[in-house]
N, C-alpha and C positions, 0 to 999 in steps of 0.2 A: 348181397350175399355176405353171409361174415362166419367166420365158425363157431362163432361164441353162440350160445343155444338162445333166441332173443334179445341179443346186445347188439346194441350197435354204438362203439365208440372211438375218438381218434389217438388225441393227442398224450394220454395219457395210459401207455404201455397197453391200449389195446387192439383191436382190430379195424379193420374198414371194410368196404363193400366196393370199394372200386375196381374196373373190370380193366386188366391192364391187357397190352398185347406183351408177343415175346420180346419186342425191340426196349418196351419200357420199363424192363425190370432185367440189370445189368450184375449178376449177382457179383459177390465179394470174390475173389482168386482163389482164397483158400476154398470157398464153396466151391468152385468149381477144378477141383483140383481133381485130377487126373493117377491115381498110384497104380501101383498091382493089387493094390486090394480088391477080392471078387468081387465083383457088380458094380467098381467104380466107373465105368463107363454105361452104367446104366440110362436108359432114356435121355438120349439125347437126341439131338433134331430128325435124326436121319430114322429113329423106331418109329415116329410119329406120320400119318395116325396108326393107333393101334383100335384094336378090336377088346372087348372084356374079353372074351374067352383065352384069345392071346397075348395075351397084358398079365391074366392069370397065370399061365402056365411058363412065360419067362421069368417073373417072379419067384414060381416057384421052384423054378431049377434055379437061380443063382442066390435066392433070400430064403425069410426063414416066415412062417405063420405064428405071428406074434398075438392072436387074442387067447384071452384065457380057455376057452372050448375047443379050439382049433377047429373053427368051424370057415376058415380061410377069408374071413371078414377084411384081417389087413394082414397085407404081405410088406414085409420088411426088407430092405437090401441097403448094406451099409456101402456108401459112398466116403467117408474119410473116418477112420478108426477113433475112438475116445482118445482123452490124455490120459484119463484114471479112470476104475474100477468100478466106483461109487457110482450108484441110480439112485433118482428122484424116489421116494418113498409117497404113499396117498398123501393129495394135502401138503405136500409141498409147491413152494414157491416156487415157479420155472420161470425162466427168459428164453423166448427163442425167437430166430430169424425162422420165415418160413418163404415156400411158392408155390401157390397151388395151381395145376393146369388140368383140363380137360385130356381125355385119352388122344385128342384131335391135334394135341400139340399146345392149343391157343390157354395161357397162361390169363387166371382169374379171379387172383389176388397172391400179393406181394410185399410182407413186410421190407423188403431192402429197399425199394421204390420209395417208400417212405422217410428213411433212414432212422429206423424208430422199431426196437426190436419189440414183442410181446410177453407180456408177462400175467398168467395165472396159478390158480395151485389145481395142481392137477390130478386125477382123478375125483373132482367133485362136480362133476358135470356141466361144470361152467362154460368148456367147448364141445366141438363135435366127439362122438365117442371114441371115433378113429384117432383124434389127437390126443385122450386119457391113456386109451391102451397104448399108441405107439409110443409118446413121449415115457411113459412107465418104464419101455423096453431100454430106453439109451442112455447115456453115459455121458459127461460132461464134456464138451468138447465132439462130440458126436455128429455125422451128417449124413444123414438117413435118406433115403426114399420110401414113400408110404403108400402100395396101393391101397386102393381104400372102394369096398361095396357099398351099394346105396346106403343100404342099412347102416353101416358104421358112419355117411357122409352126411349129404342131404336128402335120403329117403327116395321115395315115392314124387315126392311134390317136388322137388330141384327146388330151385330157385330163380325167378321168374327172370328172365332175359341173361340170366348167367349161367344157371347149372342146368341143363334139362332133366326131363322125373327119370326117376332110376339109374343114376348116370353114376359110373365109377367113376374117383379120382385120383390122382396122384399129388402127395405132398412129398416137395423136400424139406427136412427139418432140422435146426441147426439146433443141439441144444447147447445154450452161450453158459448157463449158469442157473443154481438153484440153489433153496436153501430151507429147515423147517416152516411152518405154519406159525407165524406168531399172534399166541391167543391174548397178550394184553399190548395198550396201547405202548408203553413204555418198554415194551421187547423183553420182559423182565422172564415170561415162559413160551416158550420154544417147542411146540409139539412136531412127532415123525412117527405117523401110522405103520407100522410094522401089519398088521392083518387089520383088514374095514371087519366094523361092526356089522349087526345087522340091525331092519328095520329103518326107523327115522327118528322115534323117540330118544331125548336125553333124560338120565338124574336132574333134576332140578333141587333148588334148597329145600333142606327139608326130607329129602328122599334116603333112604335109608340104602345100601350097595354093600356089594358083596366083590373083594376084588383080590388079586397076588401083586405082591410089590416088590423091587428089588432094585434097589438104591446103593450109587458111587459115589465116592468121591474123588476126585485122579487116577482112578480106573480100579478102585480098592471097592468090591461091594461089604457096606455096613450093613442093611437091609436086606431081608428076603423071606416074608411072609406071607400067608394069605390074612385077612384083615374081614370086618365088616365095620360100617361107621356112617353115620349119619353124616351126610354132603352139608356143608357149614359148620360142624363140628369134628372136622379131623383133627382138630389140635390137640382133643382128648385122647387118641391112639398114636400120639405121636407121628402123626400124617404130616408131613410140611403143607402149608396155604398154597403152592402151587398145584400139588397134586390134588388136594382137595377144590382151586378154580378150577381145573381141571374136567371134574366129572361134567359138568352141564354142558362140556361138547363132545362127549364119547355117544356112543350105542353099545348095546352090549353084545360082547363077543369080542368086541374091539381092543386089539393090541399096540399100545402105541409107547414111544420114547419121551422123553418130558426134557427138558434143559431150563434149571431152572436158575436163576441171577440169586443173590442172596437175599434180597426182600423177602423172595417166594420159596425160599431155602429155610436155612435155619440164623438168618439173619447175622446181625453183627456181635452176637451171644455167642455163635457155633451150636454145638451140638456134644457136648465131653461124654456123654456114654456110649456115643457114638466115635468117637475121638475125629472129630470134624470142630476143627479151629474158626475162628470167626472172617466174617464175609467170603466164604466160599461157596462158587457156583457145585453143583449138585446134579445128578442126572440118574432121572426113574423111569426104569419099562414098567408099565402099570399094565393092568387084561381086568375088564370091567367084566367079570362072571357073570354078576346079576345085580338088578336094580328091584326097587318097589318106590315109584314114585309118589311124593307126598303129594297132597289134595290142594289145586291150584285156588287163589282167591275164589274165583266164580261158582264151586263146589261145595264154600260154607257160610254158614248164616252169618247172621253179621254177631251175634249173640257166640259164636263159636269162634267168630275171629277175636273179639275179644277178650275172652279165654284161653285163645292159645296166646297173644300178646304177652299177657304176664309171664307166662312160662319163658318166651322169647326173651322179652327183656331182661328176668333172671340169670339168662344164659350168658348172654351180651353184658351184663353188671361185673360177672364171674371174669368173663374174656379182659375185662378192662382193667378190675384189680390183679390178673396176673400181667400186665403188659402185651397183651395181646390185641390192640386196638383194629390190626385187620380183621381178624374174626371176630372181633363182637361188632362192626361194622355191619359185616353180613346178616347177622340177627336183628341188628336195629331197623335195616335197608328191608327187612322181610315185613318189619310194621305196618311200616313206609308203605310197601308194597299192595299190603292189605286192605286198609284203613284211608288213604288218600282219599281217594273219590268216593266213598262212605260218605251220608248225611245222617243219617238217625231218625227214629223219629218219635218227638218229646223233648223237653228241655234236659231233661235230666241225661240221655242216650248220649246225645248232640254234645254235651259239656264232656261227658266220659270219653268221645271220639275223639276227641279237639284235646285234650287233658293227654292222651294217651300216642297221639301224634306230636306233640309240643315236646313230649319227653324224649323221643325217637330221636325227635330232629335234634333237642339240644346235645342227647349224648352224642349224636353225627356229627357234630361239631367239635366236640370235645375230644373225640378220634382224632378226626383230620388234621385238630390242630398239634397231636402229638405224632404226627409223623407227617406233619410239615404239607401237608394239602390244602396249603392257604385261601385257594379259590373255591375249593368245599366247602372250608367252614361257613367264609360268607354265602355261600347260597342257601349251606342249611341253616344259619341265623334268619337268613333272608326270609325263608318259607315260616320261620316263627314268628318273625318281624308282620308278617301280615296276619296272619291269624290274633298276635297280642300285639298292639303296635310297642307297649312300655315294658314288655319282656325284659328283665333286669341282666339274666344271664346271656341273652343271645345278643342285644347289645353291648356288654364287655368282651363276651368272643371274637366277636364280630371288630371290636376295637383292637383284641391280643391279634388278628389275622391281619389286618391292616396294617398293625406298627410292624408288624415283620416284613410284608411287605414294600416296606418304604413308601405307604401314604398318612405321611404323619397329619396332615391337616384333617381328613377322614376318618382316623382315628380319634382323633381329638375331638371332634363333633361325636362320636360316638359313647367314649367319657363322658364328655359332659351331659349327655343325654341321660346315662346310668345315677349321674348325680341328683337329673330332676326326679331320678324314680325314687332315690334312696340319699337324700345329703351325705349319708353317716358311712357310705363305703370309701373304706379307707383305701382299698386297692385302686379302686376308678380315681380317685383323689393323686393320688400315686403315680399312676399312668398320666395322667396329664401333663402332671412337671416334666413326664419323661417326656412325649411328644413337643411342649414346649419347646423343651431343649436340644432336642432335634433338627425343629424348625427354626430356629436359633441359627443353630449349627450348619444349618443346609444354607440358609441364608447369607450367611458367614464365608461359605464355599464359596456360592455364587458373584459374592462381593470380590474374593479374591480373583477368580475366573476373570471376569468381565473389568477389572481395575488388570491384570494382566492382560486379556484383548485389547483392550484399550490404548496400555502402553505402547503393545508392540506396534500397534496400528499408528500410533502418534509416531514412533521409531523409526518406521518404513516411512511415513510421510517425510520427517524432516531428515531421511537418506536421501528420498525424491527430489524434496524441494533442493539440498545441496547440490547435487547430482545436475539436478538442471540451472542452477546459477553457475554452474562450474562450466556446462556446454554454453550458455549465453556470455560468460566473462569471456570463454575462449575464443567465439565468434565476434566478438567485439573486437579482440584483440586480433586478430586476424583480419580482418575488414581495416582498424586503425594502420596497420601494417601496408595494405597494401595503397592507401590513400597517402601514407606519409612517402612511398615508393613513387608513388603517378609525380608527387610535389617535386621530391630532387631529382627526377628525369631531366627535366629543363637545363635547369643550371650544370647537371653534368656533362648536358649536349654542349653547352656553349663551353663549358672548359674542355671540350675536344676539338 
C-alpha cells in the first residue's frame, strides 16, 4: 500500500508500503499533544473500532468538510493549531509526517516509524486525493486528522492484504514545511499556483499566448498589463526569460506567482525604465488567458522545417547581437529540435540538413560560452565534432571551454588540432602559449606542494627519530644507573 498513486519509494522523502501495528509507530510528543483545541483529543484508542457511518458524523460535529464540492469526501479536525497563516498553494513543495490507520484502530503506514518525513508537491496528483485536498487545507506547523472515503483513499479495490475495498481511513498529518515549485534546475524560478488551469495541454516554443502580468520589485508593482507574445520571444514585449520559461508549464486559465533570481529577471543590466537596479530578484503573478499552440516537429514536412529554420536562426542571430544569449538559445535549441533525427533524401537535402544543424550547434556554443555553461559548449562542439570531425570553430570553442575550465592539457590538444585545420590562425596560435604556460604554472604549483610535503614529512621524521634517541639515551642511562647502584652495594655493606 503506499499513497502515492503507483509509486512505490523509500529512502528518498517518499513513501513505503509496510503495514505497521499500533505498538510500532511511536509518534513524536508534540504530535501527540493534547490542548483545548476542539478535536484534540480526537481518535484515540479508546473511539476504536469505529463504524463509517460513525466516524462520519463525529467528525463532522467537531471538524470541518474540507474538499472543494462539499460532498463530505474528507472530514478535517485539527489536532495541534499552525504557527502561521500561510497554506501550501498547487504545486508546491510539502514535507510531512504522516499515520494512517484503519477505522479498526490497527495503524497501516507510518512515516515516524521510518524517521524519514515525506515530501511532494501537492495538488498534482502524485498522492491519494484525500492527501492533495487535505494538505491544501493546513498551515505550516499544522496537525490534522483526515477522515478520508473510499473515493478520496484507495477506492473500490483497497489494497490487497492492507486496505480492504471501499474502506474509509484516517490520516494524521503533520505539515513540517513547504515551499514553491521550482521549475529550473538551479532554483533561479520559483512558481506558486494561485488558480490551476484547465485541461492538460501547455504553450510550447513557438506557440503564440495571450496573458495579464503584474510585476515587483520589493513589493513596488512596475508592471501591469495585458500582453500577447510568442513563447521564446518574450524579450520583444519586454517579458523577462523567466516568465517567458515559464509558459510551457502553465494550462490556460492558470494563475500563478513567479519568483524569479536575476538570471531570469532583468539580469545584471537591471531594468531603468523600469527603475529596477541591477541583479535584483523580481516577482510576476502571470493568468495565461489563452494559448494557440505552435505545430510540433512531427506536423511538418521536412521541406517546411527547413523553411522555418531560417526564420529561426534570424531570430536567434538578432538575440545574440543584442546580448541576449538565453533567448537566442531557445531558437537555436528549436533547430536542434527539428532537424536532429532528419536524414534527407539526396545528397543535396542531406548536406542542407547537416549545413543547417552544424550552424545550430555552433551558435549553442557560442551562447553557452558567453554566460559561462562550460559543459554545454563542449557537448554542443562535441555533436559538430562528429558530424565534421576538422570543424575549425567547434574545435577552438571547445578549446576557449576547456581553458576556463582548468583542462589545460585538453585544451591544448584542442589548439593544436585547429592548427592542423588552419596553420595561419593566429588566435589558436595564441591560446597555446596560453595553455603552455598554465601548464608551466600548474606544474610549478605542484612542484612547490609536494617539495613542501615532503619537507614537513622529512621534519616530523627527524622530530621522531630525535624523540626516540632521546627515550633510548634515557633508558640507557637509567639501566647504567641502576647497575653502577647493584656495584657499590657490596663495599657499602662491608663499610657498615
Amino acid at each position: 500500500m503506499d499513497v502515492r498513486q503507483n509509486v512505490q519509494t523509500h529512502s528518498d522523502n517518499s513513501l513505503s508500503v509496510d503495514v505497521l501495528s499500533d505498538s510500532s509507530c511511536s509518534s513524536d510528543p508534540a504530535l501527540l499533544h493534547r490542548g483545548r483545541y476542539p478535536g484534540a483529543d480526537m481518535t484515540t484508542d479508546q473511539d476504536f473500532p469505529m463504524d463509517p457511518q460513525s466516524a462520519a458524523a463525529v467528525f463532522a460535529a467537531k471538524g470541518s468538510d474540507v474538499t472543494p464540492n462539499k460532498d463530505q469526501g474528507v472530514f478535517k479536525v485539527i489536532k495541534r493549531p499552525a504557527l502561521d497563516g500561510e497554506r501550501p498553494m498547487i504545486g508546491d513543495r510539502v514535507t510531512v509526517h504522516y499515520t494512517g490507520k484503519l477505522l479498526t484502530g490497527k495503524t497501516f503506514d507510518c512515516s515516524r516509524s521510518r524517521k524519514e518525513p515525506v515530501s511532494f508537491n501537492v495538488g498534482k496528483g502524485q498522492v491519494l486525493k484525500a492527501w492533495d485536498v487535505g494538505v491544501l487545507s493546513m498551515q505550516k506547523g499544522e496537525v490534522c486528522t483526515f477522515l478520508c472515503k473510499p473515493e478520496y483513499a484507495y477506492g473500490a479495490v483497497g489494497s490487497p492484504n492492507k486496505i480492504p475495498p471501499n474502506s474509509s481511513v484516517l490520516f494524521e498529518i503533520e505539515l513540517i514545511k513547504f515551499e514553491g515549485e521550482m521549475l529550473t534546475d538551479d532554483r533561479g524560478i520559483m512558481r506558486r499556483i494561485k488558480v490551476k488551469g484547465e485541461g492538460f495541454l501547455n504553450p510550447n516554443d513557438g506557440a503564440s499566448v495571450s496573458v495579464h502580468l503584474e510585476g515587483s520589485c520589493g513589493g513596488r508593482l512596475f508592471d501591469c498589463r495585458d500582453v500577447s507574445f510568442v513563447v521564446g520571444e518574450g524579450e520583444d514585449k519586454c517579458i523577462p526569460l523567466g516568465v517567458d520559461r515559464a509558459m510551457d508549464k502553465m494550462q490556460k486559465g492558470e494563475c500563478c506567482v513567479l519568483y524569479l533570481k536575476p538570471k531570469y529577471g532583468f539580469g545584471s543590466e537591471g531594468k531603468p525604465e523600469y527603475k529596477i537596479g541591477p541583479d535584483k530578484d523580481i516577482v510576476y503573478e502571470v493568468e495565461l488567458k489563452d494559448f494557440k499552440r505552435a505545430r510540433e516537429s512531427w506536423e511538418m514536412t521536412l521541406n517546411e522545417k527547413l523553411d522555418l529554420a531560417a526564420g529561426v536562426k534570424h531570430k536567434g542571430n538578432q538575440y545574440v547581437k543584442a546580448g541576449h544569449y538565453c533567448q537566442a538559445i531557445v531558437q537555436y535549441q528549436r533547430i536542434v529540435n527539428w532537424l536532429e533525427l532528419e536524414c534527407g533524401t539526396g545528397t543535396e537535402q542531406k548536406e542542407k540538413i547537416q549545413n543547417v544543424i552544424l550552424t545550430a550547434y555552433l551558435n549553442l556554443a557560442l551562447c553557452f560560452l558567453r554566460i559561462k555553461e562550460f559543459s554545454q559548449v563542449v557537448e554542443s562542439c562535441n555533436k559538430v565534432i562528429e558530424l565534421e570531425k576538422s570543424n575549425e570553430k567547434a574545435l577552438y570553442r571547445r578549446g576557449e571551454a576547456r581553458l576556463l575550465r582548468n583542462e589545460f592539457s585538453m585544451a591544448l590538444t584542442d589548439f593544436q588540432q585547429v592548427l592542423q585545420v588552419n596553420p595561419s590562425n593566429r588566435a589558436a596560435r595564441k591560446q597555446i602559449s596560453v595553455c603552455q604556460s598554465k601548464i608551466k604554472e600548474y606544474h610549478e604549483q605542484d612542484k612547490k606542494i609536494y617539495a613542501n610535503m615532503f619537507q614537513k614529512f622529512a621534519e616530523r621524521d627527524a622530530k621522531v627519530g630525535r624523540s626516540k634517541r632521546r627515550r633510548e639515551d634515557s633508558g640507557r642511562s637509567s639501566m647504567n644507573g641502576e647497575v653502577t647502584a647493584k656495584r657499590r652495594r657490596p663495599s657499602q655493606d662491608c663499610n657498615l
